[in-house]
C-alpha positions as CSV (number, residue, x, y, z in Angstrom):
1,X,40.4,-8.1,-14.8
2,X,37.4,-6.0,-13.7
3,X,34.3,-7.6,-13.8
4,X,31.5,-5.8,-16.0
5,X,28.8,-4.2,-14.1
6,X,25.5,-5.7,-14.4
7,X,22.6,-3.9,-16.1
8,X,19.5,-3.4,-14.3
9,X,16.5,-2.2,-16.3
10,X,14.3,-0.2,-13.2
11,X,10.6,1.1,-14.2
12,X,8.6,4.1,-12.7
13,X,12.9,4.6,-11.7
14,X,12.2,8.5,-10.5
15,X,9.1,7.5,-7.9
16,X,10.1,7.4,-4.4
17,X,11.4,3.7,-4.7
18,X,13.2,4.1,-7.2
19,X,14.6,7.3,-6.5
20,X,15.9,5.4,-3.2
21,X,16.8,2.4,-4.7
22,X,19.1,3.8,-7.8
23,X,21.1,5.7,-4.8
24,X,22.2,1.7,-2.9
25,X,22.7,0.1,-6.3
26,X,24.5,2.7,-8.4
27,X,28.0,2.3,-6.9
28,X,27.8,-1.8,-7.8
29,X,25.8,-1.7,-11.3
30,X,24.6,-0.2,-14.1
31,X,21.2,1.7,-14.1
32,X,18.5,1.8,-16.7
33,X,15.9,4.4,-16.5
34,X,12.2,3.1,-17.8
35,X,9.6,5.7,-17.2
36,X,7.1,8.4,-18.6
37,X,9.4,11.7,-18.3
38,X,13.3,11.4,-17.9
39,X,14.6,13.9,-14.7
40,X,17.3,15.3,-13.5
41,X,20.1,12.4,-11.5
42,X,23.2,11.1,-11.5
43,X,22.2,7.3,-10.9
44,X,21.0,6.3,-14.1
45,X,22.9,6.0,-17.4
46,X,20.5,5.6,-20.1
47,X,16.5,6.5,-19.9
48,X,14.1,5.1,-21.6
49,X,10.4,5.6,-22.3
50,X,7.6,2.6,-23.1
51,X,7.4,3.6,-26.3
52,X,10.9,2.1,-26.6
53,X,10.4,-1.1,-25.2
54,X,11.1,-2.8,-27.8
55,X,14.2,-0.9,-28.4
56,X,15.8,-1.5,-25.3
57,X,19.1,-3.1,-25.6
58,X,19.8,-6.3,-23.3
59,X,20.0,-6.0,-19.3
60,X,20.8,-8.6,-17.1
61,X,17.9,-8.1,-14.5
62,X,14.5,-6.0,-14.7
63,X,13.1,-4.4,-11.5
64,X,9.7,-3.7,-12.0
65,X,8.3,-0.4,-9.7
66,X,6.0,1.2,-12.1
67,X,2.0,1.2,-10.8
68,X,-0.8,3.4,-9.5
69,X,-0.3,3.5,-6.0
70,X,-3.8,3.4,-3.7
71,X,-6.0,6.8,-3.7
72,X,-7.1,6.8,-0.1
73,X,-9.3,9.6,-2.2
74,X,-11.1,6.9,-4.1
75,X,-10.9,9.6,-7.0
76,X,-9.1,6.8,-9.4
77,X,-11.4,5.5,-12.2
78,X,-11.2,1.7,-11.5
79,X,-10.1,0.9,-14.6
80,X,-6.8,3.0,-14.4
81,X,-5.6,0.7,-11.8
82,X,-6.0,-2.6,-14.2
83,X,-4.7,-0.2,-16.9
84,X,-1.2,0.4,-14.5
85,X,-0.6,-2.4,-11.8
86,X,-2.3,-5.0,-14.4
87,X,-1.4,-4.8,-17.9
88,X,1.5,-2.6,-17.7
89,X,2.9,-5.4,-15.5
90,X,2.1,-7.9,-18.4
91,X,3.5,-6.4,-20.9
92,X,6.7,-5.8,-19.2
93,X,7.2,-9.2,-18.0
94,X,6.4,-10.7,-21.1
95,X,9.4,-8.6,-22.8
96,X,11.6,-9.8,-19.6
97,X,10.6,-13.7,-20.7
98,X,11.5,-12.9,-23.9
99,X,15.0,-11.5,-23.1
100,X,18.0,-12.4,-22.4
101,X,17.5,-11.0,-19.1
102,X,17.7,-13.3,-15.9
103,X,15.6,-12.2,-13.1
104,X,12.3,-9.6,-12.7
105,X,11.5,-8.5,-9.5
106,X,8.1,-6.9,-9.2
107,X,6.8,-5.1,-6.5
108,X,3.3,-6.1,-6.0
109,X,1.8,-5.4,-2.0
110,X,0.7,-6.9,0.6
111,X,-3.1,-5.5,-0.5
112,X,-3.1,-7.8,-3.2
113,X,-3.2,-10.4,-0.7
114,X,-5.4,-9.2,2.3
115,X,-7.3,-5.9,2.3
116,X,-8.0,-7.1,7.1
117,X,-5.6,-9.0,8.6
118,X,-6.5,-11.8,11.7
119,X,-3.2,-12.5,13.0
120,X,-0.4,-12.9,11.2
121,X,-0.1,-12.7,7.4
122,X,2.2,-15.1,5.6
123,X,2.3,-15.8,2.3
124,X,0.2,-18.9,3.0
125,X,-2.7,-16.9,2.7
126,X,-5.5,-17.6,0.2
127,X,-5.5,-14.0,-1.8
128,X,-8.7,-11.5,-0.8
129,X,-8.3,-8.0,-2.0
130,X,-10.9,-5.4,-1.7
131,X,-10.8,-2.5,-4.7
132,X,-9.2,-2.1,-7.4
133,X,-5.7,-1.4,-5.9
134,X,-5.1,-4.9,-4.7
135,X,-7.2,-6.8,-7.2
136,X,-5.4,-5.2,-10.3
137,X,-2.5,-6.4,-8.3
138,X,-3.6,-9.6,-7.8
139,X,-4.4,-9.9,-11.2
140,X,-0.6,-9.3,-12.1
141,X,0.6,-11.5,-9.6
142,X,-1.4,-14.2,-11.4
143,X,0.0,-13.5,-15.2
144,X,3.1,-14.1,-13.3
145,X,2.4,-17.5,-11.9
146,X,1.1,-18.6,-14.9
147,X,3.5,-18.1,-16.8
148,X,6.3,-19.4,-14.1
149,X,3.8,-22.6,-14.2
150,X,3.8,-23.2,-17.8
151,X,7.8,-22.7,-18.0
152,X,8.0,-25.3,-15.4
153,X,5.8,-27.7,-17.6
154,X,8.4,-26.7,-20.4
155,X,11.3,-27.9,-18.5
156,X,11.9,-31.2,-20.3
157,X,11.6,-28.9,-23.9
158,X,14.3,-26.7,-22.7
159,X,16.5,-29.7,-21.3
160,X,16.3,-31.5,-24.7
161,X,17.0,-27.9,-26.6
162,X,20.0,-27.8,-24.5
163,X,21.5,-31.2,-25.3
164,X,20.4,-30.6,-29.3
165,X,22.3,-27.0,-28.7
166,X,25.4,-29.1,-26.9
167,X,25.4,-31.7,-30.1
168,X,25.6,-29.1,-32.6
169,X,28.5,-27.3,-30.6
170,X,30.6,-30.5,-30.4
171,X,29.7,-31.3,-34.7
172,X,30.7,-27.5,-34.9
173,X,27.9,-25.7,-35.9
174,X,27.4,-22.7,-33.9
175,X,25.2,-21.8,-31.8
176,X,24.0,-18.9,-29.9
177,X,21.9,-19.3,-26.3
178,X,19.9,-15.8,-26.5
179,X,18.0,-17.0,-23.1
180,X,19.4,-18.0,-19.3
181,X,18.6,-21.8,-19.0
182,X,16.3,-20.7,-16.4
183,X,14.7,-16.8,-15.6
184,X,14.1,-16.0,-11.6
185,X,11.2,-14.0,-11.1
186,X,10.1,-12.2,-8.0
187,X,6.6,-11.0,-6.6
188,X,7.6,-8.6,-3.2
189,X,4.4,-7.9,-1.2
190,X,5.7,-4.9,1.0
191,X,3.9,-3.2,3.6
192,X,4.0,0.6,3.8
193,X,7.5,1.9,2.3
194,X,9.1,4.7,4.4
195,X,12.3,6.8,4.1
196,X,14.1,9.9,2.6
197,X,10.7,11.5,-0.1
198,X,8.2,9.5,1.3
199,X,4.6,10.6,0.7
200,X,2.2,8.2,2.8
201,X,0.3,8.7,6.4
202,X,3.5,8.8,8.5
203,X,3.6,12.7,6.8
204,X,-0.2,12.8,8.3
205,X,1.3,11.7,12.0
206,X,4.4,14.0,11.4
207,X,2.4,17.2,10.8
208,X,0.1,16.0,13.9
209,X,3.0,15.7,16.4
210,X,4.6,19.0,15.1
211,X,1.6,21.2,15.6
212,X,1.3,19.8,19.0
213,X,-1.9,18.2,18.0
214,X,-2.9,15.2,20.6
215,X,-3.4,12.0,19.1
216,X,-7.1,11.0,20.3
217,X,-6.6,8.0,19.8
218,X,-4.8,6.0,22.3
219,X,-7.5,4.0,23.0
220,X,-7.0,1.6,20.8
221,X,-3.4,-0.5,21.0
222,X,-3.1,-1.4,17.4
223,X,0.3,-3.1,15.5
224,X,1.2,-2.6,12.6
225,X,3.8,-3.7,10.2
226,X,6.2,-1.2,7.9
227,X,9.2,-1.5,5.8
228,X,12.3,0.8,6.1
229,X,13.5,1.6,2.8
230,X,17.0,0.4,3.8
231,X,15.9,-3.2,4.7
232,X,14.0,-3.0,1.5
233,X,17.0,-1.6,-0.7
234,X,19.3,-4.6,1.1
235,X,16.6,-7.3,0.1
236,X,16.9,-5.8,-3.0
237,X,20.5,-6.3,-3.6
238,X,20.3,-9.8,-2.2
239,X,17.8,-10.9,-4.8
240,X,20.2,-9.5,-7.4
241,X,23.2,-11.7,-6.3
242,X,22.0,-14.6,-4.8
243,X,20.8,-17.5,-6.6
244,X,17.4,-17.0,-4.5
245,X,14.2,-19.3,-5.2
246,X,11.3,-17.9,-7.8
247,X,8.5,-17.2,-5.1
248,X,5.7,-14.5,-3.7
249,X,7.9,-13.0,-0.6
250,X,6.2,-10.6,1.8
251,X,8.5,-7.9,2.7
252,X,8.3,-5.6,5.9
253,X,10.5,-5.1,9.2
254,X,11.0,-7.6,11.6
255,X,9.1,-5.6,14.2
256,X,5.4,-4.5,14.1
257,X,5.1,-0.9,15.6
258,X,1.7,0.6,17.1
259,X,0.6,4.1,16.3
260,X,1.1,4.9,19.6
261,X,4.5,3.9,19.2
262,X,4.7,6.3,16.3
263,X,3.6,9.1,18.3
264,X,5.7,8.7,20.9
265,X,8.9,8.2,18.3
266,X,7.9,11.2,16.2
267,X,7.6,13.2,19.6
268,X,11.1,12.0,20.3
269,X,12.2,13.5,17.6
270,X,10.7,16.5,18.0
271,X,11.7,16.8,21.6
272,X,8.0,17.8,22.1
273,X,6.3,15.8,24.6
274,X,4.1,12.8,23.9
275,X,0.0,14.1,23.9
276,X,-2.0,10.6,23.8
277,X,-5.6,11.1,24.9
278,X,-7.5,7.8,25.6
279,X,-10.8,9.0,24.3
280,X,-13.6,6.2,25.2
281,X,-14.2,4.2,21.9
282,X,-17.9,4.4,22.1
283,X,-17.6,8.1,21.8
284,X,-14.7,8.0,19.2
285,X,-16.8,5.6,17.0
286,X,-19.8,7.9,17.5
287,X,-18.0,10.6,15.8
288,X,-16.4,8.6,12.8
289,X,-19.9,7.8,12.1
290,X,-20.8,11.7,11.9
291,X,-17.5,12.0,10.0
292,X,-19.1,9.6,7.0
293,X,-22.3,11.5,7.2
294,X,-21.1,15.2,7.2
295,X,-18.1,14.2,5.2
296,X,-15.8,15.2,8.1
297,X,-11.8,14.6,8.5
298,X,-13.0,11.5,11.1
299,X,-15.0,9.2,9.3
300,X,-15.5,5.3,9.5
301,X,-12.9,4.0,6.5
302,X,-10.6,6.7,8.0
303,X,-10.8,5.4,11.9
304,X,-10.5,1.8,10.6
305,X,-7.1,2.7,8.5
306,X,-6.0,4.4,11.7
307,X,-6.7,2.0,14.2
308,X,-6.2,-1.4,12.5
309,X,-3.9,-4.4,13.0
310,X,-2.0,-5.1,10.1
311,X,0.9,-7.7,11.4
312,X,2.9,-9.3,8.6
313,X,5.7,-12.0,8.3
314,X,9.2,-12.0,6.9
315,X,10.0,-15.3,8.0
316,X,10.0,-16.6,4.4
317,X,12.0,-13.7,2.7
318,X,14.9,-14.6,5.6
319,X,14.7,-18.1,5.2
320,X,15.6,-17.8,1.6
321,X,18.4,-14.6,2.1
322,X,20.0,-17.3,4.6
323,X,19.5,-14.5,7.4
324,X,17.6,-14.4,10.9
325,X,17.1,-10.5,11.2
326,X,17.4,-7.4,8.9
327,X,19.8,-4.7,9.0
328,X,17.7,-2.2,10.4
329,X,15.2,-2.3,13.5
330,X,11.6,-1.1,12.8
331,X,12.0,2.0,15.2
332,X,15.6,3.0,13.9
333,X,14.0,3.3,10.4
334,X,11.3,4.9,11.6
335,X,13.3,7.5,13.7
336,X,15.5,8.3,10.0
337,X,12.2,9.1,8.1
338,X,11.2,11.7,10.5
339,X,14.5,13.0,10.8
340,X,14.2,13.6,7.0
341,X,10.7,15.3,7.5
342,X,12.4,17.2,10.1
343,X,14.9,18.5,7.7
């Protein structure tokens, strides 16, 4: 007999995540749409809006995608950001703890822990956002913990429910176990998401290469770390059918990548050659600072985003999946977002 697909209830399931994501799981289960306005696709089955939430039949897992990504325009009223990443995320999970559903994943990001990075960031690290974007983050990631805390504190009532529940089977009353003995939930800190409908600064380096454009700043010989939507897609599916520890996990390629790496892959691409001028930094820095004054393209937050390290581990996330290396290399995923820019 063929086994029955699972259900898996996805939220904000037509952003560029979930878009992605629906496409690698809809062959092996069975899709649940939860977001503001239903549109046009093939991979889910059912759609549902938060007004319905309470409505929404049983599902076996809940992926949770739905947030206010960062405004590098700081045009978001702060409190829309606790409004979406924070309570949103609350009242979702505490629907999922109160299902018969068995695991919530819930993409948090790797803001929530560290807006600078010194080094290497693991999940080790004692949490430090700066703005809203990460804090209302944060603030999620701790409704979650809390809650995983005081279900562990509850252990020995749910053991002693389940030999009460046992009993009455074998006196043959019957009994009906509405709830997995124990839920698995999931905070995923990724770093920047790329692939197919990706809308982030990669698009910014794209557009630079292609109008032949040279990058000014080579100077500076900065790493940082992404996540190809295909290693985050086979995570994903791992989580889903493994029987994979509750934990924070950070998620990002096993490679960091400078932007002069980016350059010189998205010239590659473009079979356009590679234009890096090393500008002194004195005089680069000088004009940031005329940037923040005159309001120009260059400015200070602007040159620090672009020239930053940002290195991040995936030792833990590996450790757990039982594997030493992801599918993908950094520069092959890379290489597959541009070609989709390209076409």
């Amino acid at each position: 007999m063929e086994n029955k697909k699972q259900t898996i209830l996805i939220t904000g399931a037509y952003g560029f995540v979930g878009q992605n994501l629906s496409l690698a799981l809809k062959n092996n289960y069975n899709l649940w749409a939860l977001d503001i306005v239903e549109k046009p696709t093939d991979t889910y089955t059912r759609f549902f809006t938060w007004d319905d939430l309470n409505n929404i039949p049983k599902v076996d897992a809940i992926i949770h995608l739905a947030g206010k990504a960062h405004d590098t325009k700081n045009q978001t009223d702060r409190q829309v950001y606790f409004d979406i990443n924070t309570t949103l995320t609350q009242k979702i999970y505490d629907w999922f703890l109160n299902s018969e559903a068995e695991k919530f994943i819930f993409f948090s990001s790797v803001k929530a822990a560290a807006d600078k990075v010194e080094g290497i960031l693991t999940e080790d690290v004692v949490p430090c956002p700066k703005g809203p974007y990460g804090e209302s983050k944060i603030k999620a990631e701790e409704y979650l913990l809390k809650s995983q805390e005081s279900r562990t504190k509850n252990k020995e009532q749910r053991t002693k429910i389940k030999e009460d529940r046992e009993e009455n089977k074998e006196q043959g009353e019957e009994t009906r176990n509405t709830k997995p003995e124990m839920q698995k939930s999931y905070i995923l800190r990724p770093c920047m998401i790329h692939g197919p409908g990706n809308k982030g600064n990669l698009n910014l380096l794209y557009n630079f290469v292609k109008k032949n454009i040279p990058w000014p700043l080579g100077a500076y010989e900065n790493k940082r770390s992404f996540t190809a939507i295909d290693n985050l897609t086979y995570i994903i599916q791992q989580l889903l059918e493994k029987d994979i520890e509750s934990a924070t996990y950070n998620v990002c390629d096993d490679e960091s990548i400078s932007t002069n790496e980016l350059i010189s892959l998205f010239s590659q691409a473009l079979n356009k050659p590679v234009k890096i001028w090393k500008i002194n930094k004195i005089l680069i820095q000088f004009t940031a600072k005329l940037g923040s004054l005159f309001h120009l393209p260059l400015n200070e937050e602007r040159l620090h985003k672009l020239t930053e390290n940002y290195v991040v581990s995936n030792s833990k996330i590996k450790k757990q999946l039982g594997i030493t290396e992801l599918p993908v290399k950094a520069n092959e995923g890379i290489l597959k977002t541009i070609k989709n820019f390209i076409n």
